[in-house]
C-alpha positions in Angstrom: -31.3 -47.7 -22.1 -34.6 -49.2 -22.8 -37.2 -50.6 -20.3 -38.2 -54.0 -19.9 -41.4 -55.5 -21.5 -42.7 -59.2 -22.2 -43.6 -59.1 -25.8 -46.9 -60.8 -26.9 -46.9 -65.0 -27.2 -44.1 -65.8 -29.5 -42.2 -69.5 -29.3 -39.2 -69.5 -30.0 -36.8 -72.5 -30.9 -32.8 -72.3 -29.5 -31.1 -75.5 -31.1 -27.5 -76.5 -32.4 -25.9 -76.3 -29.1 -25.5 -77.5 -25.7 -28.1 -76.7 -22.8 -27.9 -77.6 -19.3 -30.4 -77.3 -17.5 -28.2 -78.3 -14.9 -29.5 -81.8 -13.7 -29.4 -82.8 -17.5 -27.9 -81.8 -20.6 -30.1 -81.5 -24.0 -29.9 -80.0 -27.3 -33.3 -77.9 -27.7 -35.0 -76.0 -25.9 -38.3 -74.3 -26.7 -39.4 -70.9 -25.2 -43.1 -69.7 -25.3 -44.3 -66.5 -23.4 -41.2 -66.0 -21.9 -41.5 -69.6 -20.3 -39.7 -72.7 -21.0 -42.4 -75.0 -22.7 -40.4 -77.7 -23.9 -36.8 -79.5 -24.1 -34.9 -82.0 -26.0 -37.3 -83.8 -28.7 -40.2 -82.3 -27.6 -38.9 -78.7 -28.3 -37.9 -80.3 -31.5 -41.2 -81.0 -32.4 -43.3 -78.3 -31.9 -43.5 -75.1 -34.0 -41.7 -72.1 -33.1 -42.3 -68.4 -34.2 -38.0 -67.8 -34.5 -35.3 -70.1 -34.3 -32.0 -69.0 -32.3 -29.1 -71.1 -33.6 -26.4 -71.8 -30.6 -23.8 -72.3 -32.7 -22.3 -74.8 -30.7 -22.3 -72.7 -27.9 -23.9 -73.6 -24.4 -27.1 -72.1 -23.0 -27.5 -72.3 -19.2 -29.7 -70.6 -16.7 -28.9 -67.2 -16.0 -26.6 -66.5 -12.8 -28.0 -64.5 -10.0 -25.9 -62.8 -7.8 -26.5 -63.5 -3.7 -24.7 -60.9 -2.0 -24.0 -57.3 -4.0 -24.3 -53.4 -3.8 -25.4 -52.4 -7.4 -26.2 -48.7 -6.9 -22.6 -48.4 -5.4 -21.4 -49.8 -8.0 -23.2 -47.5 -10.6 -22.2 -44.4 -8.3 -18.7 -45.4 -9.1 -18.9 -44.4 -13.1 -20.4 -40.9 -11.2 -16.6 -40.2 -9.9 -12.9 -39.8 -10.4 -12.0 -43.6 -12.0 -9.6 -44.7 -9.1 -10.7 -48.1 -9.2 -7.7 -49.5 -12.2 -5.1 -47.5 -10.3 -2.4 -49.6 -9.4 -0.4 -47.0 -7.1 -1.4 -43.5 -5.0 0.1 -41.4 -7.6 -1.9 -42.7 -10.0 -5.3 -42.1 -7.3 -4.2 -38.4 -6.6 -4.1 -38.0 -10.5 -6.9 -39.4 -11.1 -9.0 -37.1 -8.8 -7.0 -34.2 -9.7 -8.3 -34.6 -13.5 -11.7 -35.5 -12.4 -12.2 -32.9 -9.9 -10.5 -29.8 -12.8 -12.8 -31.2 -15.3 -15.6 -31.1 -12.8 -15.4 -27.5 -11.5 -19.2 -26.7 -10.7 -19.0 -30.5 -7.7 -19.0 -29.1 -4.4 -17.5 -32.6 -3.5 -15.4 -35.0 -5.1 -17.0 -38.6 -4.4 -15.1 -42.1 -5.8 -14.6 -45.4 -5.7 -13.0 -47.9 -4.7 -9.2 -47.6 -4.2 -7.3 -50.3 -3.3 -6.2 -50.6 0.3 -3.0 -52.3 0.2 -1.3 -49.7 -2.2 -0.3 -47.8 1.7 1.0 -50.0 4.3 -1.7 -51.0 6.9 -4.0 -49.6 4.6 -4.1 -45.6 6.1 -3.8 -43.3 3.8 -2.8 -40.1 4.4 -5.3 -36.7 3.7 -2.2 -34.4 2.5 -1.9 -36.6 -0.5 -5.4 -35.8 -1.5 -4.8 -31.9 -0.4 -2.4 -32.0 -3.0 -4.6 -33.0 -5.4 -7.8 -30.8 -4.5 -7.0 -28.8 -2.0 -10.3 -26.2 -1.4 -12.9 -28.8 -2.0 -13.8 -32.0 0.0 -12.9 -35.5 -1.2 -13.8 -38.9 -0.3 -13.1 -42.0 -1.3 -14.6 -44.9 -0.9 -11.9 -48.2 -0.4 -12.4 -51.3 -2.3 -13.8 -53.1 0.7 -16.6 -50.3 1.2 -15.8 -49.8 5.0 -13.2 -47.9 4.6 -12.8 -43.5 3.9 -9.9 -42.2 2.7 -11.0 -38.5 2.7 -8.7 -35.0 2.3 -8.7 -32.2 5.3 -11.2 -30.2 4.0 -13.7 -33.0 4.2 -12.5 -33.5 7.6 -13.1 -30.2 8.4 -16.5 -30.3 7.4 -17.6 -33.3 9.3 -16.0 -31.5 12.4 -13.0 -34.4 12.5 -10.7 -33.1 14.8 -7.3 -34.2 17.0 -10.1 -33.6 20.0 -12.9 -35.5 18.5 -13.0 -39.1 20.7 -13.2 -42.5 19.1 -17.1 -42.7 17.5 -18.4 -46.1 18.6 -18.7 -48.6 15.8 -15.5 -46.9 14.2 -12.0 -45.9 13.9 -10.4 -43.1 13.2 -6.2 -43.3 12.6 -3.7 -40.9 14.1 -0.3 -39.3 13.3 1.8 -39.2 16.3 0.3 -35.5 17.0 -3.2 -36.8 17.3 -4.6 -35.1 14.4 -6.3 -37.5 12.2 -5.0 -38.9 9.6 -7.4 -38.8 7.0 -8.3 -42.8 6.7 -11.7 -43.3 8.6 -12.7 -46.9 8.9 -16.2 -48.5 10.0 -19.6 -46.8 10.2 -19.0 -45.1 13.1 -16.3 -42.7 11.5 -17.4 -42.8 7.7 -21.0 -41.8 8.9 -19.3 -38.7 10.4 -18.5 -37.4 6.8 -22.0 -39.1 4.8 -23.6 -36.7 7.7 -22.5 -33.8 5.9 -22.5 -34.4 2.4 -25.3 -33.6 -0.2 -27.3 -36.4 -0.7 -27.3 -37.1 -5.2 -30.0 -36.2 -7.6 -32.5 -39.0 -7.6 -32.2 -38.6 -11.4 -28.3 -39.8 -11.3 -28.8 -42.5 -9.0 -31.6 -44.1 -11.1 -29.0 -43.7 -13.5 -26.4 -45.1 -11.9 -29.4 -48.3 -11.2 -29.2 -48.2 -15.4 -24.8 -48.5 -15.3 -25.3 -51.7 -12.8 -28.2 -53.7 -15.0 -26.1 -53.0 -18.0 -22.9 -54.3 -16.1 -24.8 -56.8 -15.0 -26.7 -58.6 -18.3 -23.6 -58.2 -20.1 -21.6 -60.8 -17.8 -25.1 -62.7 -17.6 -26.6 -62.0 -14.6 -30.3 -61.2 -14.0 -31.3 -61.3 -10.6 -28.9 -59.4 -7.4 -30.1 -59.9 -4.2 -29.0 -56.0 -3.0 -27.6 -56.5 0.4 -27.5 -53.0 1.6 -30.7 -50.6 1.2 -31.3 -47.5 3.5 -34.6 -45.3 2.7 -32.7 -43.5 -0.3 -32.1 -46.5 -2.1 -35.5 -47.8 -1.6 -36.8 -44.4 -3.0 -34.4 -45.1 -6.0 -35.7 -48.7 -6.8 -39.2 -47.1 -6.7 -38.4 -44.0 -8.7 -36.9 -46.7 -11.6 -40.1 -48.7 -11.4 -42.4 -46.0 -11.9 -40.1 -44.4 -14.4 -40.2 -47.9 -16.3 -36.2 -48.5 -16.5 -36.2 -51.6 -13.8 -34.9 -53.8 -16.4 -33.4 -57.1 -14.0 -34.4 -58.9 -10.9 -33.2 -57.1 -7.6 -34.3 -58.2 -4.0 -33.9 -55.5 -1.8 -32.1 -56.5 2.0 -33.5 -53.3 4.6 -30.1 -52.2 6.6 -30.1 -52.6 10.2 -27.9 -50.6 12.6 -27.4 -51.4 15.8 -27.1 -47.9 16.6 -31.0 -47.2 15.3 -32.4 -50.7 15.1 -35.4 -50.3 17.3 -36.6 -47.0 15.6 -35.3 -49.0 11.8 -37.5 -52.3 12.6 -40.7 -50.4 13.2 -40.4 -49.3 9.3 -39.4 -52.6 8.1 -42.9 -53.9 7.0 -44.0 -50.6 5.6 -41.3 -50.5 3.4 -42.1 -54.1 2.1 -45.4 -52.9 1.5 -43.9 -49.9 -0.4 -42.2 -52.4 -2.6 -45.1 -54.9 -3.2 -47.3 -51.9 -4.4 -45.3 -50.6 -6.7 -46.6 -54.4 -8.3 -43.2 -55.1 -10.5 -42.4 -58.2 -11.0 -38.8 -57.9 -11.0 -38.1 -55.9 -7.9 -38.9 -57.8 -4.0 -37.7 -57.1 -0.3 -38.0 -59.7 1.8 -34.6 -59.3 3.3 -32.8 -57.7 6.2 -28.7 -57.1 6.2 -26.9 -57.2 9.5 -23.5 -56.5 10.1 -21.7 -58.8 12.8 -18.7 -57.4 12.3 -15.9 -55.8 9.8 -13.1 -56.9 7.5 -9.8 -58.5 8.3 -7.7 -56.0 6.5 -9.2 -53.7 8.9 -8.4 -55.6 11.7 -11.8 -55.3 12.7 -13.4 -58.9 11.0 -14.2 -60.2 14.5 -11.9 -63.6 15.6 -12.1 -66.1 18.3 -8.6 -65.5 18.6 -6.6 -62.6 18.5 -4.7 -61.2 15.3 -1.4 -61.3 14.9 0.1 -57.8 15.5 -2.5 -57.3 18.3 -4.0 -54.0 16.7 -6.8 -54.6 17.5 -7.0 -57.3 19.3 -10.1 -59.8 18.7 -11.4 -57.4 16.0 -15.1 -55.9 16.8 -18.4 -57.3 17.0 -21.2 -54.7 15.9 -23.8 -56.5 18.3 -23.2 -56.9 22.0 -24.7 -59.6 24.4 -27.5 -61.1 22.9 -28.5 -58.3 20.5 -28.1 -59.8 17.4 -30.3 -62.5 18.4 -32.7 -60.5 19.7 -32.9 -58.0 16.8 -32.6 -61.2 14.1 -36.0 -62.4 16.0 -37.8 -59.1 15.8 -37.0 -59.5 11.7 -38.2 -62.7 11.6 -41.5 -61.7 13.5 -42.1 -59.4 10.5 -41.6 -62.8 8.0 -38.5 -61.6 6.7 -35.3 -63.1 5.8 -32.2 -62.8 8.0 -29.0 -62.0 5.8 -25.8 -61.6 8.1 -22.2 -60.1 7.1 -19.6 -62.5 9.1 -16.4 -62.4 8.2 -14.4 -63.6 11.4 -15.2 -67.2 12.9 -16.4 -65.0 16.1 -18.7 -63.3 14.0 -20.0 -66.3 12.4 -20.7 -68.1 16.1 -22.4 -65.1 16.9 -24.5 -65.2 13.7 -25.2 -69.2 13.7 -25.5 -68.3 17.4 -28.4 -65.6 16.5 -30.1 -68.1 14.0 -30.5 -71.2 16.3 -32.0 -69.0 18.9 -34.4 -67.8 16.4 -35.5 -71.1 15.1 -35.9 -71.7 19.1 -37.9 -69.0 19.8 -40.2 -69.1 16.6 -40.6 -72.2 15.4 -40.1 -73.9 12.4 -40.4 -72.7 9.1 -38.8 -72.2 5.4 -36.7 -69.1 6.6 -33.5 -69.3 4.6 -31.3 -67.4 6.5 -28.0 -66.3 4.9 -24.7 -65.8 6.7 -22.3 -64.1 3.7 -18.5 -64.2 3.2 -18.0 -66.9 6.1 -14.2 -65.8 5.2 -13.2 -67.7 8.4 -15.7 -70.4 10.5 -14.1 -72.7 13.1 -14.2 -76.3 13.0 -16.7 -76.9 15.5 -19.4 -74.4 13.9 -18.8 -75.9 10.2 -21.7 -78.6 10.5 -24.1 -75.9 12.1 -25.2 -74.2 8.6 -26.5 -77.6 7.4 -27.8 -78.5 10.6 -29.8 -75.1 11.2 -30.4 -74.6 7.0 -28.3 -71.4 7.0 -27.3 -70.4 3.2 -23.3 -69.5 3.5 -23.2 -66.8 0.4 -19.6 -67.0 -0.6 -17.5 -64.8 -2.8 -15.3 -67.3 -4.9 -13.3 -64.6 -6.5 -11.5 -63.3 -3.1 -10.1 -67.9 -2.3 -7.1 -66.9 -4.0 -3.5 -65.6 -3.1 -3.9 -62.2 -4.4 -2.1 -58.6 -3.2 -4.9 -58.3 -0.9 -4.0 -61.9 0.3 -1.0 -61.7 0.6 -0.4 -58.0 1.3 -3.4 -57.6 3.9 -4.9 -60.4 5.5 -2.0 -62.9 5.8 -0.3 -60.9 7.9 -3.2 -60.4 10.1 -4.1 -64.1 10.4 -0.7 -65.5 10.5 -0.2 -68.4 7.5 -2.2 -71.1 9.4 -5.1 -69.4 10.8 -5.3 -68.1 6.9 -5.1 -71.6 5.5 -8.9 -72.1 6.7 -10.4 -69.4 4.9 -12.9 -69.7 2.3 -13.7 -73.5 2.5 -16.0 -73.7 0.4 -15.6 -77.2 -0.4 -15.8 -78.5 2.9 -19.0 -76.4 3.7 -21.0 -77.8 0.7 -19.8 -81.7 1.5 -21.3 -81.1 4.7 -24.5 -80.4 3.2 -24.8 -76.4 3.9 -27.0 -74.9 0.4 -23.4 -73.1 -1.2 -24.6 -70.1 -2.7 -22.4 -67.8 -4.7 -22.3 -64.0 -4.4 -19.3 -61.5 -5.7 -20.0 -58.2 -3.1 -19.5 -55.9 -6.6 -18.4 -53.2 -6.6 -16.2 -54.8 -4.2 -15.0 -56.8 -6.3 -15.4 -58.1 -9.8 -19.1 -58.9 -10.5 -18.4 -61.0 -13.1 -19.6 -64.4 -12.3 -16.9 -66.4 -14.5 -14.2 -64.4 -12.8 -15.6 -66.1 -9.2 -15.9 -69.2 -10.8 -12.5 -69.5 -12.4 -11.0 -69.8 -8.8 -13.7 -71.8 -7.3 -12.6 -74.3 -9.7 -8.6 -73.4 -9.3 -7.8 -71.6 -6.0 -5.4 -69.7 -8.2 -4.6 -66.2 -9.3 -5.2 -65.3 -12.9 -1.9 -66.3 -13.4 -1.8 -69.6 -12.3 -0.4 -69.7 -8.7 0.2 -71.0 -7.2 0.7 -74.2 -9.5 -2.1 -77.1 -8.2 -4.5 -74.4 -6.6 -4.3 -72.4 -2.7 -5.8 -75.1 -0.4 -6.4 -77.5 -3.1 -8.9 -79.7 -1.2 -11.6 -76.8 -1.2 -11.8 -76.5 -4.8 -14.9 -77.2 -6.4 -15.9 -79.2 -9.4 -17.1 -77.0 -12.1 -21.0 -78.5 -12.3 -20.8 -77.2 -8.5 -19.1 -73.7 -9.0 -21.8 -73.3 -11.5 -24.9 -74.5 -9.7 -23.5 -72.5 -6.8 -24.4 -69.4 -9.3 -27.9 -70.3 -10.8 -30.2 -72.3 -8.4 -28.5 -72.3 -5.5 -28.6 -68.4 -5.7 -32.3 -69.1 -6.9 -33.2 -71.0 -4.0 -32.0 -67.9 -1.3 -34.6 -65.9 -2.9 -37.1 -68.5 -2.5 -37.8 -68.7 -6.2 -36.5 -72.0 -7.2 -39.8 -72.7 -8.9 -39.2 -69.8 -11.2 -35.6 -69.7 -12.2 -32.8 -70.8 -12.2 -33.0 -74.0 -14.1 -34.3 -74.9 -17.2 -37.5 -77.1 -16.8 -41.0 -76.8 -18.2 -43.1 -74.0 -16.7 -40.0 -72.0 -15.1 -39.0 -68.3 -16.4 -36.7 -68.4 -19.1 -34.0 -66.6 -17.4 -31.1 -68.3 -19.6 -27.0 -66.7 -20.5 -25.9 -67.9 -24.1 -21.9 -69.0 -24.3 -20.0 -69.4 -26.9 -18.4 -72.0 -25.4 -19.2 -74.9 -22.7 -17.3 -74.0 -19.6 -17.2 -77.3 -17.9 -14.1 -78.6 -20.3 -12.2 -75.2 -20.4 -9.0 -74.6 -18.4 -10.2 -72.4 -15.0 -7.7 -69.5 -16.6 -9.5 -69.4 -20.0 -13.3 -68.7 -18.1 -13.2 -65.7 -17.6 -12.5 -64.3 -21.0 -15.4 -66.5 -22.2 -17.9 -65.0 -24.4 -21.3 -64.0 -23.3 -23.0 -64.2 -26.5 -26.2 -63.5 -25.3 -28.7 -63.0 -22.1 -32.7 -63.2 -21.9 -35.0 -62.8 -19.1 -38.5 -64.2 -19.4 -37.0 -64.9 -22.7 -36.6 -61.9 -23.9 -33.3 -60.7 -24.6 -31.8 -58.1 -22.2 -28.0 -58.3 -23.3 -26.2 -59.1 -26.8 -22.8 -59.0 -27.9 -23.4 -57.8 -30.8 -25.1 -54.7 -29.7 
């Protein structure tokens, strides 16, 4: 790992390929000091220091990811590798030859196993007690809200058939009452993050390193972080002193509806933290709410209920008014409102939260972002355009998948299910479509999102003509959705995110131009190179 530095003036000339820039496509480009200087003839022109040769591939602005959780995503290289298991003998394995080769870890911490390999998604702590059986484990499931933890880590957060329901959480029974060992929401997983050791600072600015190289190899150089608590923010710091900050991160402040009045008071203080540390890749200007959960949970909240009546209408984090309120107090401070909605309850309740905000302050360029919009009812669709809310979607999850199928379907019942995702429709309306892919939820990879924004189909190919066909998206869209419109949610349009004279030459090099490929040949397309502030960050050669 090296650290990031501009070098001294150099120009350099990329020719012999395609470059969009996106309103326009052109065959040079010229790069001085980092900054795009010239295109098309006029790059041609001028005299450059080095010449980059496309090769007939197709240079683009970099991608920038709106809605992510790198560190977690780092931590997971730190643990047993459950993530490519494909069943729970496979999982139990897999921490069982982690946790033998890793004798001296008081606990065994992973990520992210997936939830529809049990049915309802509880899993069961005697599975992991077979595995390690005198240590704690927990395991983070793919969705991030969800525990799966063996009984000694119950033990030691004090998890008990007495122990009531924690608010803001669940925690699944056997018929005896003793739980199970799947805890789901904050509520319950914060009962076991209580007790364990916090990391070394040392592996999680490490584990910042794994996501920036993860990261500039699929082409990506900004991620707007959308969950930081005072440990990560130490983190970021601790990388920019240290020198290893080598990508763009925006850094969203976590509220909790639990602590948000003692949490607000330290919001500004921590922005200040971050604008003296005086790097130019790392901002915070954001604050993450929750409104609610995740379907497969049953606890995404919906206007009406689910289907097996689990849980009924799902949850909503904030009661009353209190998202409103708290989303007002945030932007008092100046900061940008960045909401988690999943259910279409959730979403009125956020849209809800944002129009009363614009009410109560005023106008100005705010930005607020409601992500995942997994489900919005027909009535509140023309409210994101009308009130300037950003929906950050995740194109990679539009698709009939196990999770789809396995998970969620069942939940929503097929026609309630039908209206998820529509992306489509959202951007006709005029709503700013922004793209994001939740890694290490899910695949971080911004070609992998974009091959089923452009196909509403599973890698392999179903269904045949696309899952609600009339929300896919023309390619030029799926990719602006990635580069400027990502750009323009971190208020730095001016600076990247396209390729015009005087912006930061933040670019990804293809080997091949993916607006006339097949959706299921993008994601194995090449990244040949990446550069920020035109220096280069990422090869495939290295």
């Amino acid at each position: 790992m090296t650290s990031f530095s501009v070098p001294d003036k150099t120009a350099t000339l990329f020719h012999s390929g395609v470059i969009w820039t996106p309103t326009t496509t052109t065959d040079a480009l010229l790069v001085v000091d980092g900054v795009v200087h010239a295109v098309g003839d006029d790059a041609l022109a001028s005299a450059a220091d080095q010449k980059i040769d496309l090769e007939g591939g197709f240079l683009m602005p970099s991608f920038g990811d709106g809605h992510a959780h790198p560190l977690f995503g780092g931590l997971e290289s730190a643990g047993p590798a459950v993530r490519p298991c494909q069943s729970i003998d496979e999982i139990v394995s897999a921490v069982k030859e982690f946790a033998d080769a890793n004798p001296d870890q008081e606990w065994i911490v992973g990520a992210s196993y997936d939830g529809s390999l049990a049915p309802g998604g509880l899993f069961d702590a005697r599975w992991l007690d077979a595995a390690v059986p005198d240590r704690p484990v927990v395991l983070r499931a793919w969705d991030y809200h969800t525990f799966w933890v063996n009984s000694v880590a119950l033990q030691r957060a004090g998890i008990t058939a007495d122990s009531p329901e924690p608010v803001l959480g669940e925690i699944p029974r056997r018929e005896d009452g003793t739980p199970l060992g799947t805890l789901r929401e904050w509520g319950a997983t914060d009962l076991i993050t209580a007790v364990m050791p916090a990391l070394d600072e040392t592996v999680r600015v490490a584990a910042l390193g794994t996501a920036a190289d993860y990261y500039l190899a699929r082409g990506v150089t900004w991620v707007q972080d959308a969950w930081v608590e005072p440990a990560e923010l130490d983190t970021y710091l601790a990388a920019v002193r240290q020198g290893t900050l080598r990508m763009r991160f925006n850094l969203a402040f976590y509220a909790d509806p639990r602590h948000f009045d003692a949490q607000v008071t330290q919001y500004a203080a921590a922005r200040d933290r971050v604008q003296a540390a005086g790097s130019p890749l790392l901002t915070a200007q954001t604050v993450k709410f929750f409104a609610d959960g995740v379907v497969e949970n049953e606890t995404g909240a919906l206007l009406e209920p689910y289907c097996s009546g689990l849980h009924s209408h799902g949850m909503q984090l904030w009661e009353g008014n209190a998202l409103a309120e708290a989303a007002k107090k945030v932007d008092d401070l100046g900061l940008q409102i960045h909401i988690h909605a999943i259910g279409d309850a959730a979403v009125r309740q956020a849209l809800d939260a944002i129009e009363y905000v614009a009410r109560q302050n005023g106008p100005r360029d705010r930005r607020p972002v409601i992500a995942h919009a997994q489900l919005v009812d027909d009535a509140d669709l023309g409210r994101f355009a009308e009130l300037g809310v950003i929906p950050n979607m995740q194109p990679l999850w539009a698709q009939m998948d196990a999770l789809m199928t396995v998970l969620t379907i069942p939940r929503l019942g097929a026609e309630r299910a039908d209206r998820q995702y529509r992306m489509r429709t959202l951007e006709s309306s005029g709503a700013a479509l922004a793209f994001g892919s939740d890694w290490p939820v899910s695949s971080g990879a911004p070609l992998d999102g974009i091959a089923v924004a452009v196909s509403r189909c599973t890698s392999e190919g179903e269904p045949a003509g696309g899952w609600t066909p009339q929300e896919v998206l023309p390619i030029e869209h799926a990719l602006t959705s990635y580069t400027t419109a990502v750009a323009y949610q971190a208020f730095a349009e001016e600076n990247w995110g396209r390729i015009v004279p005087g912006s930061s030459a933040d670019l990804v090099w293809l080997d091949r131009d993916p607006r006339y490929l097949p959706p299921s040949e993008l994601p194995a397309l090449k990244v040949r190179a990446t550069y920020l502030q035109g220096t280069q960050v990422y090869s495939a050669a290295e």
